[in-house]
Structure formats: structure tokens, C-alpha cells
C-alpha positions in Angstrom: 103.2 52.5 195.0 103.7 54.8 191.7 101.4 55.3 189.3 101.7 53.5 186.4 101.3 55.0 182.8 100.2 53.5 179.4 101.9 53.7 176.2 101.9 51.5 173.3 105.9 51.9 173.1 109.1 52.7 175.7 112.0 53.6 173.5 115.1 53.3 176.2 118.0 55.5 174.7 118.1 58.8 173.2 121.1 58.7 170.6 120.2 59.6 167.3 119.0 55.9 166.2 116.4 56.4 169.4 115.0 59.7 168.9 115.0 58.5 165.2 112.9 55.2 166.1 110.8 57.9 168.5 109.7 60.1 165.7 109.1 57.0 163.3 106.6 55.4 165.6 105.1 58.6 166.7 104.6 59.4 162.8 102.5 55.9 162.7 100.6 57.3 165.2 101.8 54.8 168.4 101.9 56.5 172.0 105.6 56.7 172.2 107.8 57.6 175.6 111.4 57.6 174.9 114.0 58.1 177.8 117.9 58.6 178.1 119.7 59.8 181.1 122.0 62.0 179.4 120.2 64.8 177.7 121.5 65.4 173.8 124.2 67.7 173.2 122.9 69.9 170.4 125.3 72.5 170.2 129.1 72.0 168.1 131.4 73.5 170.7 129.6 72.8 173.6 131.2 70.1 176.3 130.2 66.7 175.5 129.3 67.2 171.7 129.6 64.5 169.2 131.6 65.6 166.2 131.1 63.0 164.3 129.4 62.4 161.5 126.9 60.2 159.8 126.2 59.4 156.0 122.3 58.3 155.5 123.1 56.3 152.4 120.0 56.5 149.9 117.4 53.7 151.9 117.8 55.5 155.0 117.0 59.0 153.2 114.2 57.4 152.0 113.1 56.4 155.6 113.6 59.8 156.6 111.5 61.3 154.3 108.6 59.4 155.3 108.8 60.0 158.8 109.3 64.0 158.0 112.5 64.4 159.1 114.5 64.8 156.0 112.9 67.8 155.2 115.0 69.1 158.5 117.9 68.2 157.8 118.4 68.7 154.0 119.3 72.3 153.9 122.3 70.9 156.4 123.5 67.6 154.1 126.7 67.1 152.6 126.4 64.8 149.3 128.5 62.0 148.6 128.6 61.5 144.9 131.8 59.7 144.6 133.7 56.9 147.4 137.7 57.3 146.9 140.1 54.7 148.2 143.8 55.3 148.3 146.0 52.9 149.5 149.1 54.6 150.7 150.9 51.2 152.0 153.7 51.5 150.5 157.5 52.2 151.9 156.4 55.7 151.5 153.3 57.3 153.3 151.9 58.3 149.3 149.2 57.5 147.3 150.4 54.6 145.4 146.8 53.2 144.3 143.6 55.9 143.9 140.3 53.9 142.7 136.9 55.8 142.8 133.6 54.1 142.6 131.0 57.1 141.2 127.3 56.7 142.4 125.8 57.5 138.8 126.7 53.9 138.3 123.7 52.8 139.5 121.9 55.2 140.5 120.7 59.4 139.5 120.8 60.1 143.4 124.5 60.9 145.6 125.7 57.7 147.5 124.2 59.5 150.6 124.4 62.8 152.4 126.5 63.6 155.2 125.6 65.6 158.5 127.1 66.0 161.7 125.6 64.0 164.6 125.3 67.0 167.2 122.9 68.9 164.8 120.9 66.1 164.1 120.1 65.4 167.6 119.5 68.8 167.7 116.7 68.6 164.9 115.9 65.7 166.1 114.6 66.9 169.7 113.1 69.9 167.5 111.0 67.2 165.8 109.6 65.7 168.6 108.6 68.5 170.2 106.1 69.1 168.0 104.7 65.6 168.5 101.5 65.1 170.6 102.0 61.8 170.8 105.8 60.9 171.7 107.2 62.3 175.1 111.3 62.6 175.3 112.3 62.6 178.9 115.4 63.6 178.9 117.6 62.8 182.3 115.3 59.8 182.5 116.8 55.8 182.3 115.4 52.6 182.2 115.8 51.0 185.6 114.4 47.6 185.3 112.3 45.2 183.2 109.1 43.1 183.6 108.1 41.2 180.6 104.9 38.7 180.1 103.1 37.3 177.1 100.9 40.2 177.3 102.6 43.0 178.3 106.2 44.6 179.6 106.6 47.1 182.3 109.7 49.0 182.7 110.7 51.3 186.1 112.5 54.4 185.6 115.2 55.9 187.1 112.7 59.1 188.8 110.4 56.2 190.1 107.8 56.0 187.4 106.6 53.1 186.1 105.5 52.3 182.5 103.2 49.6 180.8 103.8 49.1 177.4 103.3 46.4 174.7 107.1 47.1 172.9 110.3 48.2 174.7 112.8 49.1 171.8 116.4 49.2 173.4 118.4 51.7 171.2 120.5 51.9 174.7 124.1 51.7 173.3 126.7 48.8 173.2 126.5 48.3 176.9 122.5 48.4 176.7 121.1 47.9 180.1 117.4 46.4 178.4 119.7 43.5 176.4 120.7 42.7 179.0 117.7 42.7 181.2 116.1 40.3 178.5 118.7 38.0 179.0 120.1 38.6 175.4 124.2 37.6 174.8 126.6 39.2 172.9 129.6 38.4 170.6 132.2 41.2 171.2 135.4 41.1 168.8 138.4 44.2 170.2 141.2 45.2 167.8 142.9 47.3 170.4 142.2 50.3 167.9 140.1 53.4 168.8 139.6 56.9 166.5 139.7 60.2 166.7 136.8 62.3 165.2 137.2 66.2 164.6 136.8 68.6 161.6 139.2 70.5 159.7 138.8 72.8 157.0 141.5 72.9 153.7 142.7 74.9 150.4 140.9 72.5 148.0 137.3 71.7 147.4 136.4 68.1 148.5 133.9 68.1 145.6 131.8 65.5 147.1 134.4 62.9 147.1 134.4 60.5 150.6 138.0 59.7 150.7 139.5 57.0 152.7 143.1 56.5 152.9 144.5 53.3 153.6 148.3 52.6 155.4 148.3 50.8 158.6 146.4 50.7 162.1 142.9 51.7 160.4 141.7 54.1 157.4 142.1 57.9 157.6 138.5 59.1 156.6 137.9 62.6 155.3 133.8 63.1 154.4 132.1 66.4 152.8 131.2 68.8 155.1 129.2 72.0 154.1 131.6 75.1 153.9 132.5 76.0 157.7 133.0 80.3 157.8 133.6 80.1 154.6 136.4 77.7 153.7 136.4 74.1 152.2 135.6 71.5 155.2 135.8 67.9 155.7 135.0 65.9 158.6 137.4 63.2 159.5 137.6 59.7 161.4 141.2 58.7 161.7 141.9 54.9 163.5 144.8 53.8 165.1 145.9 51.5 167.3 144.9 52.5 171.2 148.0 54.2 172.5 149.0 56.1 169.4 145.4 57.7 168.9 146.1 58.9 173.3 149.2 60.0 171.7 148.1 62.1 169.1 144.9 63.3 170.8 147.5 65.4 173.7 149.7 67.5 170.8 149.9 70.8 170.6 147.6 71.6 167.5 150.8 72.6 165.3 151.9 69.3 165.7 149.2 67.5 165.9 148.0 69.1 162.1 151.8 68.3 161.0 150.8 64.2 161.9 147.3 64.6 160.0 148.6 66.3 156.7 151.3 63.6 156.7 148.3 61.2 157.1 146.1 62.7 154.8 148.8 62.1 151.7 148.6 66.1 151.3 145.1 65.3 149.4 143.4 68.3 150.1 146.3 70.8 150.7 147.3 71.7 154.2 144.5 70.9 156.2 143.7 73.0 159.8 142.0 71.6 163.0 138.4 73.3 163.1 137.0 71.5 166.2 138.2 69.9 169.1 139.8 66.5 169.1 137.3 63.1 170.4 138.2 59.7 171.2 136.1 56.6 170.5 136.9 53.0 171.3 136.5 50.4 168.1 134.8 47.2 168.4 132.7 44.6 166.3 129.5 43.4 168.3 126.4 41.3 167.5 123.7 40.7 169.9 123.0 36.9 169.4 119.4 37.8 168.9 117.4 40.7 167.7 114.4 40.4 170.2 113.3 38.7 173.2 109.5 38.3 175.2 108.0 42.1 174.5 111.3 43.3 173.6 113.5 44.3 170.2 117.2 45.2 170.0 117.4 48.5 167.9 121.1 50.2 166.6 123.9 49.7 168.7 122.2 47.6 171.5 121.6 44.7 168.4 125.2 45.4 166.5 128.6 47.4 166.8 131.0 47.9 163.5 134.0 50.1 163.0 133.3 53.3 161.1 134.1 51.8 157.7 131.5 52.3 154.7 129.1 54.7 156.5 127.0 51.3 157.6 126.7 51.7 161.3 123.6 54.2 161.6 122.5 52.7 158.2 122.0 49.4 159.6 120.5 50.6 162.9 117.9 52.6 160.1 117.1 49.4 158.5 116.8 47.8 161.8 114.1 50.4 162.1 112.3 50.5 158.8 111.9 46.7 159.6 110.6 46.7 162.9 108.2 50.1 161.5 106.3 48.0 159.2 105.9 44.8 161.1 104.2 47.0 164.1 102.2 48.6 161.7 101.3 45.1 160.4 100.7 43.9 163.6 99.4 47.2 165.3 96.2 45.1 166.7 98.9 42.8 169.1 102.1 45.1 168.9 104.8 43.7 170.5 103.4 40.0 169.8 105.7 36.7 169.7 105.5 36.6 166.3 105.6 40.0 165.3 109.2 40.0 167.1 110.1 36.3 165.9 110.2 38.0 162.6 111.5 40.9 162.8 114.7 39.0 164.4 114.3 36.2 161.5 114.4 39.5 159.0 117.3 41.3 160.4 119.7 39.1 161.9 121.3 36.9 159.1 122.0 40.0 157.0 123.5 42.5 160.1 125.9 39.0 161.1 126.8 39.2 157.5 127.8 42.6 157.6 129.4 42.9 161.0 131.8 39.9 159.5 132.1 41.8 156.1 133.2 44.8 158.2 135.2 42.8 160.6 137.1 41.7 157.5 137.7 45.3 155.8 139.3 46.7 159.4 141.7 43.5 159.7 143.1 44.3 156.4 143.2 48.3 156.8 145.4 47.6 159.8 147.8 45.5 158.3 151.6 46.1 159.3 153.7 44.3 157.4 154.5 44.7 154.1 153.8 42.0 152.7 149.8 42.2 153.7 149.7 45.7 152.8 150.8 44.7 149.1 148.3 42.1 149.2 145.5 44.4 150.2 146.6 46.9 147.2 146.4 43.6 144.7 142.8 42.8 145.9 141.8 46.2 145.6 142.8 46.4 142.5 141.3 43.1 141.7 137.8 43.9 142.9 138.1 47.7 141.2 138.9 46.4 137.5 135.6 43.9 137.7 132.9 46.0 136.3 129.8 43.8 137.5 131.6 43.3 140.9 132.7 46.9 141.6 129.0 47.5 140.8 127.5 44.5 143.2 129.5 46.1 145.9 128.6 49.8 145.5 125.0 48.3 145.4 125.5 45.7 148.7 127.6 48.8 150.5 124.0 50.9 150.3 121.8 48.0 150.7 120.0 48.3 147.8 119.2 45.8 144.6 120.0 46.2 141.0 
């Protein structure tokens, strides 16, 4: 029979909102083992790589800078001081509506500040290194789980076993823990799925997240920092299924001559400055947040579209929740009513979100016409509000005015 090792907390899943959770608990000072069978890609062009990006919108840099991390991955950020919207819906792919919402509206800080994901697993696995009390074992999965009032013990995929008082499944949509703990999910498919890659272009972006609006999804273009030397963007462009399989094959020439016709010719001729990814689109919302010894963390607990930048930000607040009611409850971690709450705390306001986002990717895809007009209208509506363009900008980062 293995040994078995103690540890106040198993973290299964090493994406960024894992190795995120990993360093936050280890800067509390919990025991912390964190696993993932596929080790991180840290490096741009290497196979495997995740080009995309994430925004940490101003609670999550806040997090961050209390778990030491921010300090990393400052001299890296992108700010986002201003959110465009074009909706180019009419009979001609052009702008035909532009409204920007400015974050010194509410607030003396950016909206967030963008970075891409492989460098910040790369800092992220950095971080932990230098952490006596949190052990990544990369190549390493969670095999099974045995939970009891007292305790859970998880086997690994090398044979190990681990006792623990909290397992944190940041293990993806298809999160082998969730579903070990008996935990459903509500899974909503729009048949879309996006391309990620980076491009570089003539004009500055100046800060300005622009997304452009036709049909079959937005067309996303975010700051980047310069890349050798030239103006850079990353970009997030959704289509229906079999068009982004289309466009993902061209020849670069061609495929650049679809994207500048997409982009509205915003930014000038823009140029492909990374390989091409594919990533499927879905809504998803675990039906609850925790279970016996057990709390659903990022992408295990909740899937949305890459609309508003609220995906990772979510999974953070996930996190900053769960942080504090450990801490609370650090003399019976992982106790029923530690984990009661923390499901009581997150899951009304990450169902209203996934349904808010839900909503937004409907319209964005809109076909005919006649929808696309009416999306214009209520854009337009919503903009010209002063109080309601403000209570958005303020729900959209998840703060309070």
C-alpha cells in the first residue's frame, strides 16, 4: 500500500486559475500540493502554447498584489483605459455605430491590464518555486476521490496518495473532481468556437479594447505591449464552427486579407504575428459550487464566452472568496459550513453572469438584419444613459460605486 502524505490543500489543475489559487493559499501559509498532467507551456512559440490573453480587471489586480504576484507580471501588462464597441452590422462590413466607455468614469486606475496567458504561467511556475510550502507536480492528475466529514483523500495518477482537508478542482470544463463529487452541470453550445492569435499594425492601439460587432460573434482586438518593435494587439475573433476551420487553414496572405476586412481597417493593415489557435465556445455552470471536502474553482464551477474580459475574473473572485473563508475557518478548513458558504457567496452572482453573458453572445451573433439593427438601437440606448453606462462599466469589473 502507498504512503500517504498530509497537506492541508490538493489543488487538482494547473491552468493559470490553479497555480493562481496555489500561490494564494501558499501566501496564507496552508501546505499546498497542486497537480496537472500536462505540464504549462511557458514559452510563445513553443508547441502547445496558449496565445491568448487575459485582462485582470482592477479586483483581480488587487488580489494579485496581495498574494505577490503582481509585482511579476506588471513590467509585462498592457492597460486598458478605454472599452470601444463598434457595431459594424450594417449592409456594409463598416463601422456604422463607435461608443467608448472611458475608465476615469469611475475610477483613477485603467479598466484592467492585459497579459498573455503563456507568460503568466510562465511566472506563475517561477512563483511557486520559490515557495516552501506549495509543491507543483507537474505530469501529475488526480485519479480518484474519497471524501468524509473529516477529511478527503485523493490518489494520483503516479500512485501516490494524498490526505487533505480541501480539494479545490480548478480542473477545466470537463473537471474529473466535479465530477467525482457528484456535482451536475448546465452546458448551453452556440455551435461557435474562436480563433486566438496576435498581430501587430501601423497605428497605436492607445489602450483602447476594441470589439467589433457584425455577425457569428465579436472580433476582439486588446493592447499588447510593442512586439519587435511595432504596435501589437492581441485578438479573439468568434465565428460560427465551420467558418473559424475555414479560416484557421488559409494561406497567411489570405487569411490577413479576411481579418483586415473583419477588423473595419481600425488599426491599418494588420499582420499575423503568431500562429493561428482554435477554441470551442460554450456557457457552463456547475449547479453547485462545493460538495463534502470539496470546492469548484474557475472553469470547473463556470464557462462563458470571451466577452467582457470576465472569465478569469470570475474564477479570481471565486478565489478571493474561498481565500478568506479558509483563513476564517483555518482551525476546520474544508468544514461543511465553511463550503456551504462559500457556494451561498458565489453562486447566485456567477448564474447571473453566465446568463448576462449568455445574452451579449446571442445578440453579437445575430444574422439577420433586422436583429442586427435592433442590437445597434439598444446599444445606443444603454450608451446615451449616463447613470446606466456608468452601472454597467462598474457591474462589468465587479466593483460598487
Amino acid at each position: 500500500m502507498s504512503e500517504i502524505r498530509d497537506v492541508d490543500i490538493l489543488v487538482s489543475g494547473g491552468g493559470i486559475a490553479g497555480l493562481t489559487a496555489a500561490a494564494a493559499f501558499g501566501a496564507r501559509g496552508f501546505d499546498v500540493l497542486c497537480v496537472d498532467p500536462t505540464p504549462p507551456v511557458t514559452k510563445r512559440d513553443a508547441q502547445g502554447s496558449d496565445l491568448r490573453t487575459t485582462a485582470f480587471l482592477q479586483p483581480s489586480q488587487k488580489l494579485l498584489e496581495t498574494i505577490g504576484l503582481w509585482q511579476r507580471y506588471a513590467p509585462h501588462a498592457a492597460a486598458l483605459k478605454t472599452m470601444r464597441i463598434v457595431d459594424a452590422g450594417g449592409q456594409i462590413a463598416e463601422p456604422r455605430l463607435v461608443k467608448e466607455f472611458h475608465a476615469n468614469e469611475i475610477s483613477e486606475k485603467p479598466f484592467g491590464w492585459n497579459l498573455p496567458n503563456w507568460l503568466l504561467r510562465r511566472e506563475l511556475v517561477a512563483f511557486l518555486q520559490g515557495m516552501p510550502n506549495v509543491d507543483f507536480r507537474q505530469g501529475v492528475g488526480s485519479r480518484s476521490l474519497f471524501t468524509r466529514t473529516d477529511e478527503a483523500r485523493v490518489g494520483l495518477s503516479d500512485g501516490s496518495q494524498i490526505r487533505c482537508k480541501l480539494v479545490i478542482a480548478a480542473d477545466g470544463r470537463n473537471s474529473a473532481i466535479r465530477s467525482a463529487a457528484g456535482i451536475d452541470v448546465k452546458t448551453m453550445r452556440y455551435g461557435q468556437k474562436a480563433l486566438a492569435f496576435a498581430v501587430t499594425h501601423p497605428k497605436p492601439h492607445e489602450n483602447v479594447s476594441t470589439e467589433i460587432h457584425r455577425s457569428g460573434g465579436p472580433f476582439t482586438l486588446v493592447p499588447l505591449p510593442d512586439f519587435q518593435g511595432q504596435n501589437s494587439s492581441a485578438i479573439v475573433w468568434m465565428e460560427k464552427g465551420p467558418e473559424v476551420d475555414r479560416l484557421a487553414t488559409l494561406a497567411t496572405p489570405d487569411f490577413e486579407a479576411a481579418m483586415n476586412a473583419r477588423s473595419c481597417d481600425l488599426f491599418g493593415p494588420l499582420s499575423l504575428a503568431s500562429r493561428r489557435t482554435v477554441w470551442p465556445i460554450i456557457s457552463q455552470v456547475a449547479q453547485r459550487m462545493s460538495s463534502e471536502r470539496v470546492a469548484l474553482l474557475a472553469e470547473a464551477a463556470h464557462v462563458v464566452p470571451p466577452i467582457g474580459a470576465q472569465g478569469l475574473n470570475m474564477s479570481l473572485g471565486d478565489l478571493s472568496t474561498l481565500l478568506d473563508l479558509a483563513t476564517a475557518n483555518r482551525a476546520d478548513l474544508g468544514c461543511q459550513q465553511m463550503l456551504d458558504s462559500y457556494h451561498k457567496a458565489r453562486h447566485g452572482e456567477v448564474q447571473t453572469r453566465v446568463t448576462g453573458i449568455d445574452l451579449l453572445n446571442r445578440a453579437s451573433m445575430a444574422e439577420k438584419q433586422v436583429l442586427r439593427d435592433v442590437r445597434a438601437a439598444g446599444l445606443n440606448a444603454l450608451y446615451s444613459l449616463a447613470p446606466v453606462r456608468k452601472t454597467l462599466m462598474q457591474m462589468g469589473l465587479g466593483v460598487r460605486g
